[in-house]
N, CA, C and O atoms as a DFTB+ gen file, in Angstrom:
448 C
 N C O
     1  1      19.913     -35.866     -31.140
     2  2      19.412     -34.551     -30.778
     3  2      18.313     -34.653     -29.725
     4  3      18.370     -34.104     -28.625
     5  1      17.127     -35.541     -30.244
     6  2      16.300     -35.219     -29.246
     7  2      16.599     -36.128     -27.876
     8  3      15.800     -35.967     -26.953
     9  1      17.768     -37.132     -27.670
    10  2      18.263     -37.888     -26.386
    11  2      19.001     -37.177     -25.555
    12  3      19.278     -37.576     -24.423
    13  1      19.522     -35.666     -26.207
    14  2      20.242     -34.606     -25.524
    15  2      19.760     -33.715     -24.840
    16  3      20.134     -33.128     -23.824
    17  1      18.726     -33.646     -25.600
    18  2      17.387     -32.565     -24.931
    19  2      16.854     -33.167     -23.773
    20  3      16.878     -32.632     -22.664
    21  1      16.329     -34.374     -24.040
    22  2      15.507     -35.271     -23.049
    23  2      16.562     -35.185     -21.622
    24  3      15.900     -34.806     -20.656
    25  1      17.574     -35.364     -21.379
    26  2      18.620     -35.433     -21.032
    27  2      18.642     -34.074     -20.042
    28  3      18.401     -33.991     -18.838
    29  1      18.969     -33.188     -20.876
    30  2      18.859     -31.742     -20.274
    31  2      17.629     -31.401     -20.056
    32  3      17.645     -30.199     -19.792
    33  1      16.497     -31.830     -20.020
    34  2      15.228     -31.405     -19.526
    35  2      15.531     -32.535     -18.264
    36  3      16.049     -31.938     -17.320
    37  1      15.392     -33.677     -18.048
    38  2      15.426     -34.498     -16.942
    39  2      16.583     -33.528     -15.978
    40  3      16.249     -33.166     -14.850
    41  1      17.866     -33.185     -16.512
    42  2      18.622     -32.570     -15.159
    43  2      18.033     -31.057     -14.795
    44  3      18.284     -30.644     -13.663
    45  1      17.141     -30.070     -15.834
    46  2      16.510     -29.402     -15.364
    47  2      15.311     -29.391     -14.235
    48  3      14.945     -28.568     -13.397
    49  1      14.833     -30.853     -14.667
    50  2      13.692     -31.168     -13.494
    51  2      14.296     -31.498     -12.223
    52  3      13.942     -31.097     -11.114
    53  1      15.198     -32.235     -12.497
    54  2      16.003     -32.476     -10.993
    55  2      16.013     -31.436      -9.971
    56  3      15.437     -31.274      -8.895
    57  1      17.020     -30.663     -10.798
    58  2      17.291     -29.346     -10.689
    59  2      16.605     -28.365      -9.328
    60  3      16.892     -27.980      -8.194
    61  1      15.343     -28.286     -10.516
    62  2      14.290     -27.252      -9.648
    63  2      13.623     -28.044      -8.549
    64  3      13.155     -27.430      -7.590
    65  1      13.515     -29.835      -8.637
    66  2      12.877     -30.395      -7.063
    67  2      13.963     -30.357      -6.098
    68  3      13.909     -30.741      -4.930
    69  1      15.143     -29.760      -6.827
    70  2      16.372     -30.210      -5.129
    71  2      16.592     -28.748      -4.485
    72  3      17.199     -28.596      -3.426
    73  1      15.995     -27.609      -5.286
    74  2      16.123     -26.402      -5.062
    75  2      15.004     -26.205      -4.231
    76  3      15.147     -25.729      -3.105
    77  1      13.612     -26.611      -4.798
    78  2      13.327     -26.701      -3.854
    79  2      12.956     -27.233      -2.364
    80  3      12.144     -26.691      -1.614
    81  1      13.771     -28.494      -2.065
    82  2      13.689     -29.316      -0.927
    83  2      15.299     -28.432      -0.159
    84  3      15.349     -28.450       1.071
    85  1      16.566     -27.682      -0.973
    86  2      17.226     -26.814       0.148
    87  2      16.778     -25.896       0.411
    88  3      16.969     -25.463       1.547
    89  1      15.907     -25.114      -0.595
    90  2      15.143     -23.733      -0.033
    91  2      14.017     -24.067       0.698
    92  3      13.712     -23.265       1.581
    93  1      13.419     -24.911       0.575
    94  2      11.673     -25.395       1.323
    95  2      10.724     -24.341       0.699
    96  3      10.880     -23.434      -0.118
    97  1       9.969     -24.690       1.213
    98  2       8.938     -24.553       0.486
    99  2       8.035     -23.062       2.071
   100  3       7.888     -23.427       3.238
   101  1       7.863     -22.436       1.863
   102  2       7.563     -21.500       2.922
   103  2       5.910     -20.665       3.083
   104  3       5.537     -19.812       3.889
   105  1       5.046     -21.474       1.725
   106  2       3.732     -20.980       2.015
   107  2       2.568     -21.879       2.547
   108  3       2.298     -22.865       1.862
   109  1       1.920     -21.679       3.571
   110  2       1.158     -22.667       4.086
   111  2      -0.149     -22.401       3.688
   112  3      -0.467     -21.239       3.434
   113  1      -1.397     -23.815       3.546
   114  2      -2.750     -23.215       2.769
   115  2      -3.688     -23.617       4.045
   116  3      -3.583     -24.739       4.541
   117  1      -4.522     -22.746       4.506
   118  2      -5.489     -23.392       5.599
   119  2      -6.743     -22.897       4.745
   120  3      -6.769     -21.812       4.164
   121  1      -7.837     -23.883       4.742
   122  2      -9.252     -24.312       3.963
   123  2     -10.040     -23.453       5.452
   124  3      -9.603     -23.048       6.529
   125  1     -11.530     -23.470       4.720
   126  2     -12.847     -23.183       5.305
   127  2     -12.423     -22.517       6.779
   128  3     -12.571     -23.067       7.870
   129  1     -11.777     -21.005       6.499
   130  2     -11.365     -20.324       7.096
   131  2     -12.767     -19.205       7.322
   132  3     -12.633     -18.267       8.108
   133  1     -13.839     -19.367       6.710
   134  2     -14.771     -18.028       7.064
   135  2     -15.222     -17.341       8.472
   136  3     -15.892     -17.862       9.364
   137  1     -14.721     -16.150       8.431
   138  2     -15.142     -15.418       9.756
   139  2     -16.583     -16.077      10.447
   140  3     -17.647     -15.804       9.891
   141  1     -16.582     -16.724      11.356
   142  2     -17.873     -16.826      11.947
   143  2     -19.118     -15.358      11.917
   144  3     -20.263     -15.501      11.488
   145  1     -18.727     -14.400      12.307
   146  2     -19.355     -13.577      12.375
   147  2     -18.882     -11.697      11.546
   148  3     -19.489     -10.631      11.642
   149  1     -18.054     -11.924      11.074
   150  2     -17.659     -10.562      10.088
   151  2     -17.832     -11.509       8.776
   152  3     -17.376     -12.621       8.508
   153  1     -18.857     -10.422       7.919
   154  2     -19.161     -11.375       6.535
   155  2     -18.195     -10.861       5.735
   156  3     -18.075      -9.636       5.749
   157  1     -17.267     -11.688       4.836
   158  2     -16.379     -11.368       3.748
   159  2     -15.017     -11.127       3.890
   160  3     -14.315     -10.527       3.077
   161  1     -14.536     -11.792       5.334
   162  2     -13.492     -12.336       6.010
   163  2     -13.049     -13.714       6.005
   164  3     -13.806     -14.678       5.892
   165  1     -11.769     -13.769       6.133
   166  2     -11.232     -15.174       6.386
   167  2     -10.702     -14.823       8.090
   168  3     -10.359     -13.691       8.430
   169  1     -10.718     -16.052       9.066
   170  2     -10.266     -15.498      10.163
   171  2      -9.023     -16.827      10.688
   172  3      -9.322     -17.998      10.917
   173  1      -8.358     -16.539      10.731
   174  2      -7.119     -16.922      11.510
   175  2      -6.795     -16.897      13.138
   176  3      -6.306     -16.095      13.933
   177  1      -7.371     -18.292      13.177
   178  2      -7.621     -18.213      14.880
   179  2      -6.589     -17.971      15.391
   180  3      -6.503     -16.989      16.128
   181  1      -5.258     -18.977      15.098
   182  2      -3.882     -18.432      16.044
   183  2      -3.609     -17.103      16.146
   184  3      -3.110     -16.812      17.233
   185  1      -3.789     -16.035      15.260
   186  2      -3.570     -14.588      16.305
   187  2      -5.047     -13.912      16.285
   188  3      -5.058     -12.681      16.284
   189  1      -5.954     -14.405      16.273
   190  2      -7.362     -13.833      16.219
   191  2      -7.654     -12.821      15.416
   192  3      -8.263     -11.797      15.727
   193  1      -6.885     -13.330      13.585
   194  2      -6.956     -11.755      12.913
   195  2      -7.883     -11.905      11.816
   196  3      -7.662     -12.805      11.005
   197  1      -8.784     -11.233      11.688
   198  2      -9.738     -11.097      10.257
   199  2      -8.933     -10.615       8.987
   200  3      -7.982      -9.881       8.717
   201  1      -9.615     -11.232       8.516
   202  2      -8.817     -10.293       6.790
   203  2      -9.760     -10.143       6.016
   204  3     -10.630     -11.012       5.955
   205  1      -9.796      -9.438       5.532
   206  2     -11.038      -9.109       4.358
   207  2     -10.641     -10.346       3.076
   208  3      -9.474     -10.594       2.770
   209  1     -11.335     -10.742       2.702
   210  2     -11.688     -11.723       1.578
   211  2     -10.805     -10.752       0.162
   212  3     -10.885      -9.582      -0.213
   213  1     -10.081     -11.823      -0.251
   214  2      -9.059     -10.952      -1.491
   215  2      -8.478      -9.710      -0.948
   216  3      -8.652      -8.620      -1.494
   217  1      -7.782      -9.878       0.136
   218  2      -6.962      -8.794       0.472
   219  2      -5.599      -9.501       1.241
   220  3      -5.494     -10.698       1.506
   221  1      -4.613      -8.464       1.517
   222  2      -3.605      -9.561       2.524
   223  2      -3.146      -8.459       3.711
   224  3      -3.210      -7.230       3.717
   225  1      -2.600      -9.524       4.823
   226  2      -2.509      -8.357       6.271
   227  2      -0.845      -8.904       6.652
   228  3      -0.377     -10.026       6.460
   229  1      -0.412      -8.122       7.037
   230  2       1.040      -8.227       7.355
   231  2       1.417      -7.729       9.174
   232  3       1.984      -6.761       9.682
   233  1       0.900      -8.698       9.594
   234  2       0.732      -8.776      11.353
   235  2       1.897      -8.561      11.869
   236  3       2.775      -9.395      11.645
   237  1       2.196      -7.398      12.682
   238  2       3.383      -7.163      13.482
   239  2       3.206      -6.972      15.339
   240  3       2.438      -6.528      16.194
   241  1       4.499      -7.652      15.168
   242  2       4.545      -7.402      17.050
   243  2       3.789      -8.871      17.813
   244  3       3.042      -8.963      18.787
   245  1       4.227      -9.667      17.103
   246  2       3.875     -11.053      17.321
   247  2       5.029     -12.430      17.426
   248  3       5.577     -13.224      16.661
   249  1       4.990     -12.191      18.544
   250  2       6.179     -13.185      18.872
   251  2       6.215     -14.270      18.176
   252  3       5.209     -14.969      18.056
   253  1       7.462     -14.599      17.572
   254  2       7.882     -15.655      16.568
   255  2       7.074     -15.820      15.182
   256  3       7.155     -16.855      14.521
   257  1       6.479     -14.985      14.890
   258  2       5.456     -14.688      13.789
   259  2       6.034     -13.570      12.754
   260  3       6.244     -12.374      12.954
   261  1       6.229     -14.394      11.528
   262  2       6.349     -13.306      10.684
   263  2       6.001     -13.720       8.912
   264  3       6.875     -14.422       8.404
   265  1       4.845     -13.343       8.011
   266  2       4.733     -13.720       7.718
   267  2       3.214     -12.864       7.022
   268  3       2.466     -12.083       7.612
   269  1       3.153     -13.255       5.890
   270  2       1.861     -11.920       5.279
   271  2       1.066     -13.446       5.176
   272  3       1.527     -14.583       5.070
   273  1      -0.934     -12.718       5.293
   274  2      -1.831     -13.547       5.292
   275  2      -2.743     -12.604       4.325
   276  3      -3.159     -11.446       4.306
   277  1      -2.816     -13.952       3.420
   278  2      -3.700     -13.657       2.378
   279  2      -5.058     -14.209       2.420
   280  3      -5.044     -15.418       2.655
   281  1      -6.237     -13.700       2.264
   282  2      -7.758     -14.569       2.400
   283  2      -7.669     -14.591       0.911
   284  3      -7.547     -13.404       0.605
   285  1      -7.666     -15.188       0.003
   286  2      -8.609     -15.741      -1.213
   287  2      -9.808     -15.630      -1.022
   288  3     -10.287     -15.830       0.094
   289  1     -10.640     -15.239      -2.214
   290  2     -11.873     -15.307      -2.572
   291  2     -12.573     -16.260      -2.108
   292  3     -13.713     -16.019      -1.711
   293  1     -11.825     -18.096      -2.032
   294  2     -13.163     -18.853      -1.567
   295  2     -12.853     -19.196      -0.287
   296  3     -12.781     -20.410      -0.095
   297  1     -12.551     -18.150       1.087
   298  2     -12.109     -18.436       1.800
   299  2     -10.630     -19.249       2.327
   300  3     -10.499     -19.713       3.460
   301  1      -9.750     -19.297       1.431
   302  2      -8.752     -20.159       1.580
   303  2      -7.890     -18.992       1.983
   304  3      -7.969     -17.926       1.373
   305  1      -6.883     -19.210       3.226
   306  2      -5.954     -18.378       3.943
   307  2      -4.642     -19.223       3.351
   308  3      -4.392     -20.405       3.590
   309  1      -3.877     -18.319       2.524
   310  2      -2.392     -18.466       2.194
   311  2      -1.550     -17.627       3.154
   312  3      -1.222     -16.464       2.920
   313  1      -1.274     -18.213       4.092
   314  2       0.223     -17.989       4.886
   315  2       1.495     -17.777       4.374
   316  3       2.111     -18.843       4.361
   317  1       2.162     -16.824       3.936
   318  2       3.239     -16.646       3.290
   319  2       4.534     -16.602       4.313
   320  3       4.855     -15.486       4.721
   321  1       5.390     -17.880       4.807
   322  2       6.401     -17.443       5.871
   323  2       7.516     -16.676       5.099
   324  3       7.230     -16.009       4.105
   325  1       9.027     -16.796       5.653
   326  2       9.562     -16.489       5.182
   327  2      10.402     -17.784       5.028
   328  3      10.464     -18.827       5.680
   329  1      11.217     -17.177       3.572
   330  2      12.017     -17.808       2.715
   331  2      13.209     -18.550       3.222
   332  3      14.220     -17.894       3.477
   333  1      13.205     -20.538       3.492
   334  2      14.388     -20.852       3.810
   335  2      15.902     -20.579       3.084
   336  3      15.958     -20.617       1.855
   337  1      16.649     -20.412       3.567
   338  2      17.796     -20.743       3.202
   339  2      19.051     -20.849       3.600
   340  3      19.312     -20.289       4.664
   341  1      20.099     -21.529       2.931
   342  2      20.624     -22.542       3.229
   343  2      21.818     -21.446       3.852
   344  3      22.059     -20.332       3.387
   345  1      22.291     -21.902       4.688
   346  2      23.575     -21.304       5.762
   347  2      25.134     -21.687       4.697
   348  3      25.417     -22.781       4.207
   349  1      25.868     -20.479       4.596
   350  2      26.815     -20.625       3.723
   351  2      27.946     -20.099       4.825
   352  3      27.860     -19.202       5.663
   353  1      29.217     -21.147       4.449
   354  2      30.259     -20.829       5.487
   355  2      30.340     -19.260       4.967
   356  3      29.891     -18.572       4.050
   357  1      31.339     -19.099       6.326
   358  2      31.619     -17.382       6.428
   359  2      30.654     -16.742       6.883
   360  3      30.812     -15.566       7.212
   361  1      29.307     -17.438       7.017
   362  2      27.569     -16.285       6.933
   363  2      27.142     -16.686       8.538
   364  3      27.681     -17.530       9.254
   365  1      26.087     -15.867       8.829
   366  2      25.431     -15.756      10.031
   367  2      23.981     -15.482       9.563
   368  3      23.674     -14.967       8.488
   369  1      23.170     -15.888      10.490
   370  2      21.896     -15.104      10.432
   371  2      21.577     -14.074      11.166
   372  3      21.969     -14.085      12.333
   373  1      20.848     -13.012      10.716
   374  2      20.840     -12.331      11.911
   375  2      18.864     -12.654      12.328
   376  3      18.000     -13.383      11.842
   377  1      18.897     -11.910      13.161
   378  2      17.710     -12.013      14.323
   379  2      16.544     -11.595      13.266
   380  3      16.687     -10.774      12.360
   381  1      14.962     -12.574      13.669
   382  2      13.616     -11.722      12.881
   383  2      13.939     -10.693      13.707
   384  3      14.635     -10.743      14.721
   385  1      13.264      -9.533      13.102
   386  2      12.527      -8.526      13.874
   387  2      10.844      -8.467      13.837
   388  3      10.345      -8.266      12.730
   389  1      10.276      -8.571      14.565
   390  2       8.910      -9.119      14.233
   391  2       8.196      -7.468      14.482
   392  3       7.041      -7.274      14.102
   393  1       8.852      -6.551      15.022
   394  2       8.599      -5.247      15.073
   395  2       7.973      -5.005      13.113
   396  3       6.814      -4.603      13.010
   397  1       8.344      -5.126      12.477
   398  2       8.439      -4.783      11.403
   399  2       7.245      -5.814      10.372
   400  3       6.918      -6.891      10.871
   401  1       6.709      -5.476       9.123
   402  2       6.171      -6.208       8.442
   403  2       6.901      -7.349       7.607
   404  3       8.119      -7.267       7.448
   405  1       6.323      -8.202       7.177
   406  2       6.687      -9.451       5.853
   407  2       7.068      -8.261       5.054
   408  3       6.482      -7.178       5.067
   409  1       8.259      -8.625       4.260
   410  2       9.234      -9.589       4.266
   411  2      10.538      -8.955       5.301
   412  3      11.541      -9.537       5.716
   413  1      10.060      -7.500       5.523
   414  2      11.088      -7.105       6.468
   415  2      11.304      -7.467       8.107
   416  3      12.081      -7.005       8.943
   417  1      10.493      -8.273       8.163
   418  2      10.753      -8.698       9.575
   419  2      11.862     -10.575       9.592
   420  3      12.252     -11.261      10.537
   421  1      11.976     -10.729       8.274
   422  2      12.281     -11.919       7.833
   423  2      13.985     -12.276       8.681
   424  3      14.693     -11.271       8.615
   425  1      14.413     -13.008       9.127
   426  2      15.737     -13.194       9.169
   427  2      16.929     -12.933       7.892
   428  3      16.633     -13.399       6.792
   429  1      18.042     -12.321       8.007
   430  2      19.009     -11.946       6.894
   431  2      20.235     -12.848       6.857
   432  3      20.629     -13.250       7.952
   433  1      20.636     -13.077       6.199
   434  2      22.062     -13.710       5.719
   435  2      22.967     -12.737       5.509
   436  3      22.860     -11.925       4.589
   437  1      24.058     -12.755       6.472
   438  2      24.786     -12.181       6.228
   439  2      26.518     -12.636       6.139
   440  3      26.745     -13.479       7.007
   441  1      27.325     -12.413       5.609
   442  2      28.359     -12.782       5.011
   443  2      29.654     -12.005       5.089
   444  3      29.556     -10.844       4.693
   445  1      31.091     -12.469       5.601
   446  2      32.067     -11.551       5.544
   447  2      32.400     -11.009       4.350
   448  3      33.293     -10.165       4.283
């Protein structure tokens, strides 16, 4: 009993590390992000955007950018991209639209 379990917990662990190495992994963490000069901001130099501290901003109209930014409390900026995944025959992707916010600006899978 319990060599069956052990068993099925090991192919569960498998499992979820191969799921996630085809999906990837899509949130990025950047440290000691504090606004130089707006107090209670995190600031994100690549598009020059403030965020208020514990809040999140969803930046549009930014070429090849799509993707919600979160400031944490101790200054830590969580980058949320969008979600890989894996190309299935019959399917296409279609185009970001960066016009639009996270998650709707995301690329779609689409399928006959």
């Amino acid at each position: 009993m319990c060599r069956g379990l052990l068993t099925l917990m090991s192919w569960a662990w498998i499992s979820l590390i191969l799921s996630g190495s085809v999906l990837g992994f899509s949130t990025q963490y950047r440290g000691n992000t504090q606004h130089p000069t707006i107090p209670e901001h995190c600031y994100y130099a690549e598009l020059e955007l403030a965020v208020r501290r514990n809040d999140t901003s969803f930046p549009v109209d930014v070429p090849h950018f799509c993707a919600q930014v979160h400031c944490r409390d101790d200054y830590v900026l969580m980058i949320k991209h969008c979600d890989r995944i894996q190309l299935a025959n019959g399917c296409v992707f279609t185009s970001n639209d960066y016009s639009l916010p996270y998650p709707d600006c995301c690329a779609r899978l689409e399928c006959d």
